[in-house]
C-alpha positions in Angstrom: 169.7 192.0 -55.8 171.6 192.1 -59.2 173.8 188.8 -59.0 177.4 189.7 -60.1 178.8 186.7 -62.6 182.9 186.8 -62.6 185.1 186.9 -66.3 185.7 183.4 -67.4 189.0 182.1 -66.6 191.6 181.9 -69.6 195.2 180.5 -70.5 198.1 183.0 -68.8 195.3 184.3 -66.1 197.2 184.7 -62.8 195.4 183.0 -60.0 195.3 183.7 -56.3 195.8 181.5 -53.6 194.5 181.9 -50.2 194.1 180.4 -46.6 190.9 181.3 -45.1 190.2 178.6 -42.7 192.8 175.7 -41.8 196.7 175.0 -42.8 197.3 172.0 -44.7 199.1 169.7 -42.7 201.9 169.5 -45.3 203.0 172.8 -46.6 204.7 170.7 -49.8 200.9 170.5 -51.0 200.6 173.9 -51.6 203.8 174.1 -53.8 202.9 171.2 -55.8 199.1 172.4 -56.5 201.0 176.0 -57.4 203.1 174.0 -59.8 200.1 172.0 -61.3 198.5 175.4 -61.8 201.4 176.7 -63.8 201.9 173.9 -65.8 198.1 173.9 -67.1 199.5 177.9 -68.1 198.2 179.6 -65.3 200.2 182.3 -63.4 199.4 182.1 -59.2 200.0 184.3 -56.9 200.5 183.2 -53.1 198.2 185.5 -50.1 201.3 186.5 -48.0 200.0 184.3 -44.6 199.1 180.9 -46.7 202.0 179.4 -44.6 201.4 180.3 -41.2 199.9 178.2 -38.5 197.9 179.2 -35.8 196.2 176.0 -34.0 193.5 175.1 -36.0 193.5 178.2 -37.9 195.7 179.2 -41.0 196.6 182.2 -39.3 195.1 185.2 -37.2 191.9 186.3 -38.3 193.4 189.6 -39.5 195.8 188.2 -41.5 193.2 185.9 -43.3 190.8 188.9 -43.8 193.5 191.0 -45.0 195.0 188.3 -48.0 191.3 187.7 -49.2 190.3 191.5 -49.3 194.2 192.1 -51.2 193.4 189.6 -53.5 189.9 190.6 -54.5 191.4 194.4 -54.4 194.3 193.0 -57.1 193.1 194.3 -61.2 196.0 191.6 -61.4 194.2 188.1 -60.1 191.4 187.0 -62.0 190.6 183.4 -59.5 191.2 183.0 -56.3 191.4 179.4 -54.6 191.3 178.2 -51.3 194.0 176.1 -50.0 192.0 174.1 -47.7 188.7 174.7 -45.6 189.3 172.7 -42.1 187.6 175.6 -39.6 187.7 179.7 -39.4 185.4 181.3 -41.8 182.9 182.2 -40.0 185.3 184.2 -37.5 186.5 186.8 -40.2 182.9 187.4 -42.3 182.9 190.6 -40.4 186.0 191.5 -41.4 185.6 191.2 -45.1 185.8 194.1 -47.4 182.4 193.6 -49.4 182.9 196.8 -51.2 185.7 195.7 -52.6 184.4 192.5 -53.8 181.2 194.0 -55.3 183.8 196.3 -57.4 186.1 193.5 -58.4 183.9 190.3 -59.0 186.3 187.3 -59.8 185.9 183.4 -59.8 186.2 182.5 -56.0 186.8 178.0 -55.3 186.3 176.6 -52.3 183.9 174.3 -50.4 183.8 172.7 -46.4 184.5 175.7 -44.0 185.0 177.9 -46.9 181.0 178.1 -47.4 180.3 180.4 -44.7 182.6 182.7 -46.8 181.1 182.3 -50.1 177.2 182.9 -48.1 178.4 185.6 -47.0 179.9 187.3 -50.3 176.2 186.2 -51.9 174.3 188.2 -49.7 176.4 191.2 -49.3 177.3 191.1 -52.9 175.1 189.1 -55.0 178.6 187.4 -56.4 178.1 184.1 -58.0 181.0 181.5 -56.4 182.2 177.8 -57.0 182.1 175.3 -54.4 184.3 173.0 -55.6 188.0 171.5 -56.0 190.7 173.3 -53.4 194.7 173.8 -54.1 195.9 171.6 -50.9 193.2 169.0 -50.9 192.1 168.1 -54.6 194.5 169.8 -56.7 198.1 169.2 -55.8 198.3 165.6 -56.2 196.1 162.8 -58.5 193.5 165.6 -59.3 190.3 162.8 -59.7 189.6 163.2 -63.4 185.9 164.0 -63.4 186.7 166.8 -61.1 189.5 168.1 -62.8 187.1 168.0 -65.8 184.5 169.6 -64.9 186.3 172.4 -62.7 188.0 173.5 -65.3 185.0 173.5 -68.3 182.4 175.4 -65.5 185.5 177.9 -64.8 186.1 178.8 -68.6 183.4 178.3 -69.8 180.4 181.0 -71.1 177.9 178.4 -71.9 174.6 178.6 -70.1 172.2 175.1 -69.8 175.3 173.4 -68.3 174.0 169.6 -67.0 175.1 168.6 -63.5 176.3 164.8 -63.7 177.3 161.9 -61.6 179.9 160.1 -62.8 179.0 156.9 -64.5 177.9 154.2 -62.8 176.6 156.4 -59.6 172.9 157.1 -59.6 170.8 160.0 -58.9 168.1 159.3 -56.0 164.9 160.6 -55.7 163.0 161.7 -51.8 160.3 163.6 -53.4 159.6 163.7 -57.2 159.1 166.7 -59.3 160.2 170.2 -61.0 161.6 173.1 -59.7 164.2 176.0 -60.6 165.7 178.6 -57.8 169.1 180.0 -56.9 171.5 177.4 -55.8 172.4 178.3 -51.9 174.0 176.0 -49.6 177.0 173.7 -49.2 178.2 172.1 -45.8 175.1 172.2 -43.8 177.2 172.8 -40.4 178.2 176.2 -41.8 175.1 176.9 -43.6 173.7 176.1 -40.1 176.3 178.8 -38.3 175.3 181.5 -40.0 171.5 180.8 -40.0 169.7 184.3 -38.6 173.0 186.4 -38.9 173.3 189.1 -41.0 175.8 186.4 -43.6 172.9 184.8 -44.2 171.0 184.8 -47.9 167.2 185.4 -48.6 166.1 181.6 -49.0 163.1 182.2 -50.8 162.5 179.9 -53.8 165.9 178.7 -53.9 167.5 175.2 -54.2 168.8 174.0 -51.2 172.2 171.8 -51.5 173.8 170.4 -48.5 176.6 167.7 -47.8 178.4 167.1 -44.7 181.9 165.2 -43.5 182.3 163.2 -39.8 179.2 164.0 -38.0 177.2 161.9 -36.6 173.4 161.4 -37.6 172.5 163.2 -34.3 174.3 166.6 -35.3 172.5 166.3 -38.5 169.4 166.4 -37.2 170.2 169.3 -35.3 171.1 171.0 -38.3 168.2 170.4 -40.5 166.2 171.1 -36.9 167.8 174.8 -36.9 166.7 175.4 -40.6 163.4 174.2 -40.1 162.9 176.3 -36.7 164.5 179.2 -38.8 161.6 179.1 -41.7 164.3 178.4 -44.2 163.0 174.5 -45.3 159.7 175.9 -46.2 161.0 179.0 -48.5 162.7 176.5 -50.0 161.8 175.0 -53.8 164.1 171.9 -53.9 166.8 170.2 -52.6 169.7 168.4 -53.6 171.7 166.4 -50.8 175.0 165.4 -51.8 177.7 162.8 -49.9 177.8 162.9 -46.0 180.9 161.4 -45.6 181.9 159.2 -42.6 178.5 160.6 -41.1 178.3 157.2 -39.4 177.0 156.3 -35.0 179.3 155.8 -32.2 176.1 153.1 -31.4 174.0 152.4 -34.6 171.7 150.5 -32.5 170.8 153.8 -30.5 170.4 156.2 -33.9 168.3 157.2 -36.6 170.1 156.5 -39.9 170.2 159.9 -42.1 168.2 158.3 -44.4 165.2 158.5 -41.8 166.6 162.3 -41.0 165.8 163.3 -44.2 162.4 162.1 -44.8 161.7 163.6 -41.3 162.9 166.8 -42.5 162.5 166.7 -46.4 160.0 164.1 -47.3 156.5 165.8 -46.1 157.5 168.8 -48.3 155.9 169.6 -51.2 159.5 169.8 -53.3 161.7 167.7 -55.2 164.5 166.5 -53.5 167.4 164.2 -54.8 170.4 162.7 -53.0 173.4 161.2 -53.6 175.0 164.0 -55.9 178.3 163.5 -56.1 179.6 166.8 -54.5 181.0 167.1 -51.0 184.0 165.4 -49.5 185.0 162.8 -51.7 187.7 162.7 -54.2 184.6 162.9 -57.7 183.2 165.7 -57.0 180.8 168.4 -59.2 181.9 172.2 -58.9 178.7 173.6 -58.1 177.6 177.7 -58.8 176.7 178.9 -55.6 174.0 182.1 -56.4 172.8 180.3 -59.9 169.7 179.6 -60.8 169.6 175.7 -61.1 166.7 173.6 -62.2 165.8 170.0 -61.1 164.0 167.6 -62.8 163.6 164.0 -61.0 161.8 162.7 -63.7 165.1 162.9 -65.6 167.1 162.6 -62.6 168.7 166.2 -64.2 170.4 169.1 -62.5 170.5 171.9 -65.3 172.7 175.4 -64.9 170.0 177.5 -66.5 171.9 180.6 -67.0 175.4 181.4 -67.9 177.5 182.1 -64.6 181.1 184.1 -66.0 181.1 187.0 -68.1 
């Protein structure tokens, strides 16, 4: 498949704003990220159901379909961003207008719930996105610098050889030692995990896997890495990199494995380089991370490289 790489973002760009998953609990968020965007210079337009509520959804699965596919369809928007993720992607992937995204690639931000979505648009599309930094849960309000940072050089930017950092003062770890290069796929391992053997899901085959995780216990996460490993995807793989599993913590410690012991179940006897502790998932510093580019590792270094350029 060709990948599709998105125009860089610039100054005066309008940006779109959508709700594909969850509502923020405070609508004000959304204004305030919309007024952080416009005073960086941006222009933003708002997907017509971003404030609707529908239980734990944003809004009826229609209605979410529908704003994503407009925006794409707009020759206007050149971003879209995600107001939250929270739960409801994988409910509208069959409702998604691939077409129209293969013949209007633009920058696409989100991470959480949202990485069903951006799975999907890989495979039916070959469209690089960003998991990264959303409008009603990073943006609107104390934007971490290193985040902000980064987002914003990785979303303008046309440079290629682009080195993925912790911040300083927060190591890189190392499971298994060595080299490898593949497309990046992955993101929250439960939604990686719902679309495992569905037609949503990407051709794992030499690829780098990269998973994170919020409020599940150690048990779920076995499952998780259980279904890839049943599914053949753990041994296409050609590295990993496992970033924060926030609040991933036992009801009763005393009666679980600790996710450290998960992962060398899972990862350890592989032949691959695998690192942990990447700053990316749900915490406030976070990488933005090109979902669909090839990456390299190199534990030696403890170095994640962007190895080709990822906007046009």
């Amino acid at each position: 498949m060709r990948k599709l790489k998105p125009p860089a973002l610039k100054k005066g760009d309008l940006i779109g704003i959508v709700s594909p998953a969850s509502s923020p609990d405070d609508f004000s968020r959304i204004e305030r990220g919309v007024a952080y965007l416009e005073s960086l210079g941006y222009k933003v337009k708002l997907g017509k159901y971003v404030y609707k509520r529908l239980g734990y959804l944003s809004a009826s699965d229609d209605e979410r379909a529908e704003d994503l596919n407009q925006m794409f369809a707009d020759p206007q928007v050149r971003a879209i961003i995600c107001v939250r993720g929270g739960y409801g992607t994988p409910r509208i992937l069959d409702k998604i207008d691939y077409g129209i995204i293969k013949r209007n690639p633009k920058i696409f931000v989100g991470y959480s719930d949202i990485t069903a979505l951006q799975l999907a648009i890989f495979k039916k599309t070959g469209l690089i996105t960003f998991s990264g930094p959303m409008l009603a849960v990073d943006i609107y309000s104390n934007f971490d610098a290193y985040s902000e940072e980064f987002f914003w050089m990785i979303l303008t930017s046309k440079a290629r050889g682009i080195e993925i950092k912790n911040p300083d003062g927060v190591d890189i770890s190392v499971l298994n030692h060595g080299k490898a290069a593949g497309t990046l796929l992955g993101g929250n391992l439960s939604l990686l995990a719902s679309i495992v053997g569905t037609r949503f899901q990407p051709d794992f085959n030499d690829s780098i896997l990269v998973a994170e995780d919020i409020g599940e216990e150690p048990y779920r996460i076995d499952r998780y890495f259980a279904q890839l490993k049943n599914a053949g995807i753990l041994n296409k793989i050609s590295g990993c990199i496992l970033g924060q599993f926030t609040d991933c913590v036992p009801k009763e410690p005393e009666k679980s494995l600790t996710l450290e012991q998960i992962f060398q179940d899972y990862l350890g006897k592989l032949k691959i380089p695998v690192i942990s502790n990447l700053s990316y998932g749900h915490i406030p510093k976070k990488v933005t991370l090109p979902i669909g580019a090839r990456v390299k590792i190199d534990t030696k270094r403890g170095a994640i490289t962007i190895v080709e350029q990822v906007l046009s």
